[in-house]
N, C-alpha and C positions, 0 to 999 in steps of 0.2 A: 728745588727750593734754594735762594740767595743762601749763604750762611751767613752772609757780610750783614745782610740785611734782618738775618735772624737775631744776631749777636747784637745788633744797633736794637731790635726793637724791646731785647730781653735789658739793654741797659736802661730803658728809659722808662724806667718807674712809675713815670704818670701817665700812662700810658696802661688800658686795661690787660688783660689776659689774652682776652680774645679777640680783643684789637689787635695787638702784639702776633697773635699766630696767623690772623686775617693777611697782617701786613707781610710777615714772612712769605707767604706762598704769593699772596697779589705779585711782590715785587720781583718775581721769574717770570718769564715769557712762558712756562710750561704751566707754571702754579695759574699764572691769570688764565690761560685756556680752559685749566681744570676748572678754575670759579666757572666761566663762564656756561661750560657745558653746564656744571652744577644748576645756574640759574633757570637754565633754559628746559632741563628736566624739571624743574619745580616747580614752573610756569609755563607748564607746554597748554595747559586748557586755555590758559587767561591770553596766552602770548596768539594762541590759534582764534581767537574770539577777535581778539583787537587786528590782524593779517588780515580775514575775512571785513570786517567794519573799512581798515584803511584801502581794502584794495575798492569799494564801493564808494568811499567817496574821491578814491581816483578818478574812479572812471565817469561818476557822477562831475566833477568838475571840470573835467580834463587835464590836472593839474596843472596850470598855467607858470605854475612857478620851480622848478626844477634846480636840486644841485648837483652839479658835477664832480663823482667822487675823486676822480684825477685833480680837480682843484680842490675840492671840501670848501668852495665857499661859492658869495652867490650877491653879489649888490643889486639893490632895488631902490629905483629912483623916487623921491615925492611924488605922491600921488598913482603908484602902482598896488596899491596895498589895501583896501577897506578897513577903516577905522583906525586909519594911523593920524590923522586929525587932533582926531578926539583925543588920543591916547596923548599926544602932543601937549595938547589943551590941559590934559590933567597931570601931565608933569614939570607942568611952567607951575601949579597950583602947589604941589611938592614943593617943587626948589621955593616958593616965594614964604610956604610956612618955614620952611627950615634954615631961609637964610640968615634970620638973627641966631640960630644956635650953634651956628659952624664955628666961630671961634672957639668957643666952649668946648666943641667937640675933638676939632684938631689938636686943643691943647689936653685932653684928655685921654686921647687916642693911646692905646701901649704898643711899641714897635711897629710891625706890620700892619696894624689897620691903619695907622697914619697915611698907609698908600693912596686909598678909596673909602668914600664914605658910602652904604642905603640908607637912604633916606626917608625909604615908604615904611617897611615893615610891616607886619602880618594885618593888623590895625588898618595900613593907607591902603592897604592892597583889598581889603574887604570895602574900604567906604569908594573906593573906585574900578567898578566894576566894567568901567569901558579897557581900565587897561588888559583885564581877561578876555573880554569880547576880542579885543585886535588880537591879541596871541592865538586863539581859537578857534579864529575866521574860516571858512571853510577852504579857500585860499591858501592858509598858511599852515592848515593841521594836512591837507591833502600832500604840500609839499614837503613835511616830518614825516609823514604818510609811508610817501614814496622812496625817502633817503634811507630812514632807519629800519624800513619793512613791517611798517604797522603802526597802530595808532600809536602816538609816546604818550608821554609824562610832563605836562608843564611844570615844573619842579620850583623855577623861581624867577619870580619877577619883584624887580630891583632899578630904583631911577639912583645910578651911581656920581656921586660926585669925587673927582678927583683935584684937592690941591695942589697951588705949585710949591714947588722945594726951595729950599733955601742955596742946594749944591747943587747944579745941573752935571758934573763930571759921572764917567762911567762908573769909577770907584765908590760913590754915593748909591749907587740902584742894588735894589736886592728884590727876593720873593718873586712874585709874578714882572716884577718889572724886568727882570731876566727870562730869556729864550726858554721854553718848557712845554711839556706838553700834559694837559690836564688828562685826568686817569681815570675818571669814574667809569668809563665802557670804551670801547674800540672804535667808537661813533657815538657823538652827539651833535646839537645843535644850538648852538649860542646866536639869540634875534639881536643887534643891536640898532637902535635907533638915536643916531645924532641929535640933542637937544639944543648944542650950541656950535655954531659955525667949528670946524676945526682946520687948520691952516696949513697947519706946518709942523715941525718937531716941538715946537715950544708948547704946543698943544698939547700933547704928548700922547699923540697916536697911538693906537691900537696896532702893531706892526710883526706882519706873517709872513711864513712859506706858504705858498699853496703844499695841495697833500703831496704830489708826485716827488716837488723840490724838496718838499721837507725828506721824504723817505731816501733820496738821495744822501742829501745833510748827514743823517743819521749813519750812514754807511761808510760817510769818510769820517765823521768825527768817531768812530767804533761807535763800544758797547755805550748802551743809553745809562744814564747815572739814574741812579734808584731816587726818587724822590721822598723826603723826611717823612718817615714813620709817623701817621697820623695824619699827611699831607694829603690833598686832591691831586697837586702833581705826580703821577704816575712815572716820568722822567726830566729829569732837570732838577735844578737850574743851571743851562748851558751857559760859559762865562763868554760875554760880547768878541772877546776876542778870536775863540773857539770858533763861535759860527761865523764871524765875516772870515775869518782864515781858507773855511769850505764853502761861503756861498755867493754867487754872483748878487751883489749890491742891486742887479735891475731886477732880480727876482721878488724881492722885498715889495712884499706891498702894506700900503699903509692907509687907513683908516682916515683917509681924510674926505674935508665935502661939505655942503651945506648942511644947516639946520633942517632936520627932516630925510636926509637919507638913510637910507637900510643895508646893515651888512648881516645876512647870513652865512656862521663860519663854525665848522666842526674844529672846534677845538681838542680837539681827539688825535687830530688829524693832521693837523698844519702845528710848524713849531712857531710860537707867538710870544710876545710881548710887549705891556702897555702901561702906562699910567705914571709915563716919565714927562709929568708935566713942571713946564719951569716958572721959578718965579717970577711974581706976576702975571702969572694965566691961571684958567682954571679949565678944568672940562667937565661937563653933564652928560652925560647919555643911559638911555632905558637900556634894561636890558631883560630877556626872558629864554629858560631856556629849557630847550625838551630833551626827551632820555628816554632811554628803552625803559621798559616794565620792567623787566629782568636786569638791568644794569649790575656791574660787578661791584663796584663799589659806591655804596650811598653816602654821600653829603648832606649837612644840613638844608631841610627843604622847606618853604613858604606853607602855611595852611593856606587851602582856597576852597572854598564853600563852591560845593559841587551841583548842590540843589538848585539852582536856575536851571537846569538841565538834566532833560531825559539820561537815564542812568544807561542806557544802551549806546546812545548815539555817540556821536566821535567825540563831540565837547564832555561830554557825561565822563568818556572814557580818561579824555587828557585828564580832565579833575580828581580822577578819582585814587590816590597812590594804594600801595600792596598794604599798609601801614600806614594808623591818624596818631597826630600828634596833637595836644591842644592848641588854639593858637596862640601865637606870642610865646611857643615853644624855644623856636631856634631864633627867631626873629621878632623879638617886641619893639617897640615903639622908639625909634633910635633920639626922639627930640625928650623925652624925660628925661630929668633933671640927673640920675643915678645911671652910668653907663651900660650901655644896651649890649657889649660883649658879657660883663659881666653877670648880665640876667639870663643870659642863655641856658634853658635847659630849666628854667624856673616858671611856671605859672601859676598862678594866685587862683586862675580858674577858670581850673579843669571842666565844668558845663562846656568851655569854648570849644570841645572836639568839633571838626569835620561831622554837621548832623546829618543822622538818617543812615548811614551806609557801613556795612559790615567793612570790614577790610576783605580785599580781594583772593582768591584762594593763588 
């Protein structure tokens, strides 16, 4: 167990009990193992159901789409993907409702969410059910499939918009916009889909280690920094200086490309940072992202109506989490008038559960 990280999580007050002791042990290398077995005794029938399911539609599709855990990531060109079109289609429909309420928003935003805005919410993500269809594709669950070792979790889908800054300097970026590595499991899978042309820095690229550099990275800059009590980051935030000091600059890759390409990237895995957009640009990109069943530490997640689909089958499975929340639980309506951070964890109504399905054992 950290103490450092014990003593930080017993100061911070708002912060429940059992968060607080959750976070003590997560934030050791021994304690996270320990969660982990933990999860994985708890879910061994459900975790053995889903192995069996993913390894049949491996072989059923021949998974055409593979990532290489020495990279942890994986681009895919326009037009490689089934129902990325569409999904396209329905988030130009997104950005064009929400584009009169983005001033509103940014000036409303408190600290950190000023980084990036969602724009769909629990709400957009139910009346557009093509963007579930492309995440779920047989295609693209066979190759979550294959990475994570069984069927996952599509947890959240999110058309992101990021504004430009008023300060483009290093001393300006914080939160994710610094080098970090997200914590919820040892492996996941972040889809993203370009909605707008990206260029160049001013864009303010999505920008990685592959997994090999990163583990390198980690070794010369030492021990990993615990990340804030409550946080998804697992470790960081690395200060800009730190990492270009250990890593070769041609390593770096960056999330550029037309409108419509695809990067699949274990953000688990590779140390990353993004959404250093300058003023005067903006950037759009979808985004969806799968997780083990058993994950050690859970984030707020998207309701998604599971019933389109056979409760056995792979899509049934990605739908369906351990745990219903109503929807508009974590993520209501981000265009109403009264701030969609501050509704979080409020729903008016409760009828809206995930219908039909027990939670998983």
């Amino acid at each position: 167990m950290s103490t450092s990280a014990l003593k930080d999580a017993l100061r911070n007050r708002e912060v429940g009990l059992r968060t607080r002791l959750h976070f003590s042990v997560y934030a050791s290398k021994v304690g996270f193992r320990l969660l982990k077995g933990y999860r994985k005794l708890m879910n061994w029938g459900t975790r053995r159901s889903r192995t069996v399911t993913g390894e049949a539609l491996i072989e059923r599709t021949g998974c055409p789409v593979k990532i290489d855990p020495e990279l942890g990531y994986r681009w895919i060109e326009p037009g490689e993907l089934p129902g990325m079109e569409a999904l396209i289609s329905a988030c130009d429909g997104v950005i064009e409702e929400a584009r009169p309420h983005l001033p509103r928003l940014e000036a409303e935003a408190p600290g950190r969410y000023r980084i990036a805005f969602d724009l769909l919410g629990d709400d957009g993500v139910h009346q557009r059910p093509e963007l579930v269809d492309a995440m779920v594709s047989d295609e693209l669950l066979a190759c979550a499939s294959d990475y994570l070792g069984g069927v996952p979790l599509l947890r959240r889908v999110a058309v992101g918009y990021s504004p430009g800054h008023e300060a483009s300097t290093g001393t300006s970026w914080a939160g994710s916009q610094l080098f970090h590595f997200d914590g919820e499991d040892d492996r996941q899978i972040k889809v993203f889909v370009l909605l707008t042309d990206v260029e160049d820095d001013r864009d303010g690229p999505l920008t990685f280690l592959p997994a090999a550099a990163s583990r390198e990275a980690v070794k010369k800059l030492g021990k990993r920094p615990a990340g804030p009590v409550g946080s998804y980051m697992r470790a960081g935030p690395y200060a800009d200086e730190a990492v270009r000091e250990v890593v070769d600059p041609r390593d770096l890759v960056t999330m550029t490309g037309k409108r419509g390409r695809v990067l699949l990237l274990d953000t688990s895995t590779t140390l990353h940072q993004g959404s250093r957009v300058h003023h005067g640009h903006e950037r759009t990109v979808f985004m969806g992202v799968f997780q083990r069943f058993e994950l050690v530490h859970e984030t707020p997640f998207n309701w998604i109506d599971p019933s389109r689909f056979d409760e056995a089958s792979p899509q049934g499975m990605a739908l369906t989490p351990p745990r219903r929340v109503p929807r508009n639980f974590y993520f209501p309506d981000p265009l109403e008038q009264t701030s969609a951070t501050a509704r979080r964890g409020n729903c008016s109504k409760p009828e809206l559960l995930a219908p039909g399905r027990a939670p998983a054992a």
